[in-house]
N, C-alpha and C positions, 0 to 999 in steps of 0.2 A: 270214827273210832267208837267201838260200843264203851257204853257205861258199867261200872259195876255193881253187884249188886251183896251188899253186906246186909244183912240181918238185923236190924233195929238200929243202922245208925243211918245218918243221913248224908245226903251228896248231893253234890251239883251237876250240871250238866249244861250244854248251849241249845238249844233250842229255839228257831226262827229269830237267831241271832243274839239269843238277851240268854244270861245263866239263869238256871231256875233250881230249885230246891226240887229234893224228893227224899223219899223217906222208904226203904223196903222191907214187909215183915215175911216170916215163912220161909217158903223154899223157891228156891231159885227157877227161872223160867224151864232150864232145861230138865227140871227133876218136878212138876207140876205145871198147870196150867194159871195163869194168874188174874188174880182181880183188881182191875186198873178203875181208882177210883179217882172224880173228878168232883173238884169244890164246887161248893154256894157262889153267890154271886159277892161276896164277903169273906168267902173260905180263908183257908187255906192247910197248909199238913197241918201244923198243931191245933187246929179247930175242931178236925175227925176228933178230936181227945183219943179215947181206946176204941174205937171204933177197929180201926186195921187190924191191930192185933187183935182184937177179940174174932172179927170175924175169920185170920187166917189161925189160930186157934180152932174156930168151930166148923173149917171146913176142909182144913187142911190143903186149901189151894193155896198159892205166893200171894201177895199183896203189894201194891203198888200204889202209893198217894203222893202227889205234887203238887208243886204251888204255880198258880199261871202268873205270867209277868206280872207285875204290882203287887203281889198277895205274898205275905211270909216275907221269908227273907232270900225271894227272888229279886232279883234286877226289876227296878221300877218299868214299868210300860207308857207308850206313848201318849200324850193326851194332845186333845181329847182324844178316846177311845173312836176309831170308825165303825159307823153302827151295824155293820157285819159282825160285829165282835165276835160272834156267837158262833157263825159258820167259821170264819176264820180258824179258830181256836178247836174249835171240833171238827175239820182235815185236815189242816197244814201243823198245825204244831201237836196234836192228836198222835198223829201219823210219825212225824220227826220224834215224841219220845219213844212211841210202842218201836222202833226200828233202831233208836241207841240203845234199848235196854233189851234187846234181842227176845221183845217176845214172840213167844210160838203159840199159843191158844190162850185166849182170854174172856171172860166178863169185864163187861164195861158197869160199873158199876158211878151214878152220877147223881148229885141232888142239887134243886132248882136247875140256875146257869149250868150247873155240870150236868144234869141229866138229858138238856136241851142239847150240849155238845155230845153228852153220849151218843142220843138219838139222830142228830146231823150225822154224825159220821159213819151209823149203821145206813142209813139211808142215803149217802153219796157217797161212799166209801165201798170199792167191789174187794171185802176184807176176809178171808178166810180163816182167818185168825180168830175171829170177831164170833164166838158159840151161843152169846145171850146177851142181855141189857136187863139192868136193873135199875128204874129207874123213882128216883125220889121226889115226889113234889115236884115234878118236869113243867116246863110251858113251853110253848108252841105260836102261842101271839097272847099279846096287850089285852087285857082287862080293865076297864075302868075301878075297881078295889084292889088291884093292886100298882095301879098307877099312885094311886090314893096313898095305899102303903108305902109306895116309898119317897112322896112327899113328906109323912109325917117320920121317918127315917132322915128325912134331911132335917129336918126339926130338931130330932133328937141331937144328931150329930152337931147342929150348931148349937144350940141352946139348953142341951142334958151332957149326960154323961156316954153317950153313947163312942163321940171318940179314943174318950179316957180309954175304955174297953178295948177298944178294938185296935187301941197302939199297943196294950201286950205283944200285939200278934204280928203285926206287919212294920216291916222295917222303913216303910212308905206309907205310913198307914193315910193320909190325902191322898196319892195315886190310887191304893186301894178303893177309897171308897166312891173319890166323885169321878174316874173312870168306871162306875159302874151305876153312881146315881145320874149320872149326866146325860148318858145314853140313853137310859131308861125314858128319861122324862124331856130327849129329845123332842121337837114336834117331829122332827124327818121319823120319828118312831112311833107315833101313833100307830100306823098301822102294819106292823111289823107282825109274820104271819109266816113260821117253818111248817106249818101242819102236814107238806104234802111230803115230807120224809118218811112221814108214819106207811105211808102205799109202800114203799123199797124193802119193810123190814123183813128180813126171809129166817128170822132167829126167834126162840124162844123170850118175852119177856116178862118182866114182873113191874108193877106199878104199887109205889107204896104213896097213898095220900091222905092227908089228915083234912076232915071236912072244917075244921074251922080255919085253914091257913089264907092269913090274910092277902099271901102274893100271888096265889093262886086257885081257882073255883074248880067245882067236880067236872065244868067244861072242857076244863084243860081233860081231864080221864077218858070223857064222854066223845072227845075227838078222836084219843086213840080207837076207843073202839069202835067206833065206826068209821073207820078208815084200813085200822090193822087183817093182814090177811095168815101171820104168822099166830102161833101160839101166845094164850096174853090169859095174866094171873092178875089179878087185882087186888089189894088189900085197904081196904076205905077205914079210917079210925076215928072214929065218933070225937068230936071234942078234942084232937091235936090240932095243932099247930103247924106250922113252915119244917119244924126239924125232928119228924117221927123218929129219926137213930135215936134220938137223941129225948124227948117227950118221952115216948112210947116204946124205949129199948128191947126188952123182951121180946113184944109182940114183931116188933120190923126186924130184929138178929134172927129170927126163929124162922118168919116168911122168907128173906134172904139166904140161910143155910140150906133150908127144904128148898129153894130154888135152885143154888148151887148143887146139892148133893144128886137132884133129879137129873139136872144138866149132865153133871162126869157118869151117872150111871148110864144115859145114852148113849155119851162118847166111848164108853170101855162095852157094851153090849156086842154082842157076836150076831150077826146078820146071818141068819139060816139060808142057802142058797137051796133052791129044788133042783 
């Protein structure tokens, strides 16, 4: 049964068995093309803050943000998390919501965990649907600073206030976090490595990364491009952080719509035949 899709309010849906939240702004799949965006590894919808709407405001495509099991106020997820998490969650349940909510052309739009699952799924996924990826602070394998980083995340979480925080948000908020710290700092994960999705991607991308982000290095960027054989935009921002939407808003809503707008101009161009 497809989901529906109302305008600024929110729904659930079953996906790979578990409910999940989502949240849709703009216009409906079958009256534009939409942009399916996918959480941090902490996300979830009400973390984008105005992010959705601001960008289905500035581009006029639908909008589409969800919570993955454990995060918001989906149905908690299994622990420990299996340390596929990443591939799992970017085809199989990727795949189950773009097919309840009937979409027909999209941007995959993802930051860190979510941009990792973006890029899984353009690159094992034979998706026609699938027109670009936009991708935030993406990773592709283990770095020792940001293994770093999210030891001293676990710090905070037990000994600051970092839980306080992040129970606003999640209705699990302990599912939430140590199914995503646990994994991390697995040893089976040391050497955790999706890099070779990047050879599959046959789509336009954009890379938005901030050089001071502590969970991820310009390695992570420097693999896309030397690997990618598709179109590839890059936006480096001196001095951000982990969360350019959100740092550096202007500059990454502005690289994001010029990405979007170039995209639908392609798709509506008229092909001169001889």
């Amino acid at each position: 049964m497809k989901a529906g899709w109302v305008t600024g309010q929110n729904g659930r849906l079953t996906a790979d068995g578990l409910a999940l939240e989502y949240r849709c702004w703009g216009p409906p799949p079958q009256d534009a093309p939409t942009l399916v965006m996918l959480h941090e590894g902490l996300g979830c919808v009400a973390l984008w803050r105005d992010v959705p709407e601001q960008l289905a405001a500035a581009t006029g495509l639908g909008v589409l943000a969800y919570s993955r099991a454990g995060y918001g106020g989906s149905d908690p997820g299994p622990l420990p998390r299996r340390l596929d998490y990443q591939t799992h969650e970017g085809t199989s349940v990727l795949a189950e919501m773009l097919e309840r909510l009937d979409i027909r052309q999209c941007i995959l739009l993802g930051h860190s965990d979510g941009a990792t699952m973006a890029a899984i799924y353009a690159g094992s996924v034979s998706d026609m649907r699938v027109r670009g990826l936009v991708l935030i602070a993406p990773h592709f394998f283990t770095e020792p600073s940001g293994q770093a980083a999210i030891v001293a995340a676990g710090r905070a979480y037990t000994q600051g206030d970092l839980r306080t925080k992040l129970a606003r948000y999640h209705d699990d908020v302990d599912n939430a976090f140590y199914g995503w710290h646990d994994v991390w700092l697995d040893p089976g994960y040391a050497g955790w490595n999706v890099a070779d999705v990047i050879d599959h991607w046959r789509v336009p991308v954009l890379v938005v990364q901030g050089d001071a982000d502590p969970y991820g290095t310009l390695a992570q960027v420097d693999e896309i491009a030397t690997r990618i054989y598709a179109p590839l935009e890059t936006l480096i921002l001196p001095g951000c952080g982990h969360a350019p939407h959100h740092e550096r808003s202007d500059e990454t809503m502005t690289a994001v719509k010029t990405f979007c707008a170039r995209l639908m101009r392609l798709e509506q161009a008229e092909v001169a035949l001889d």
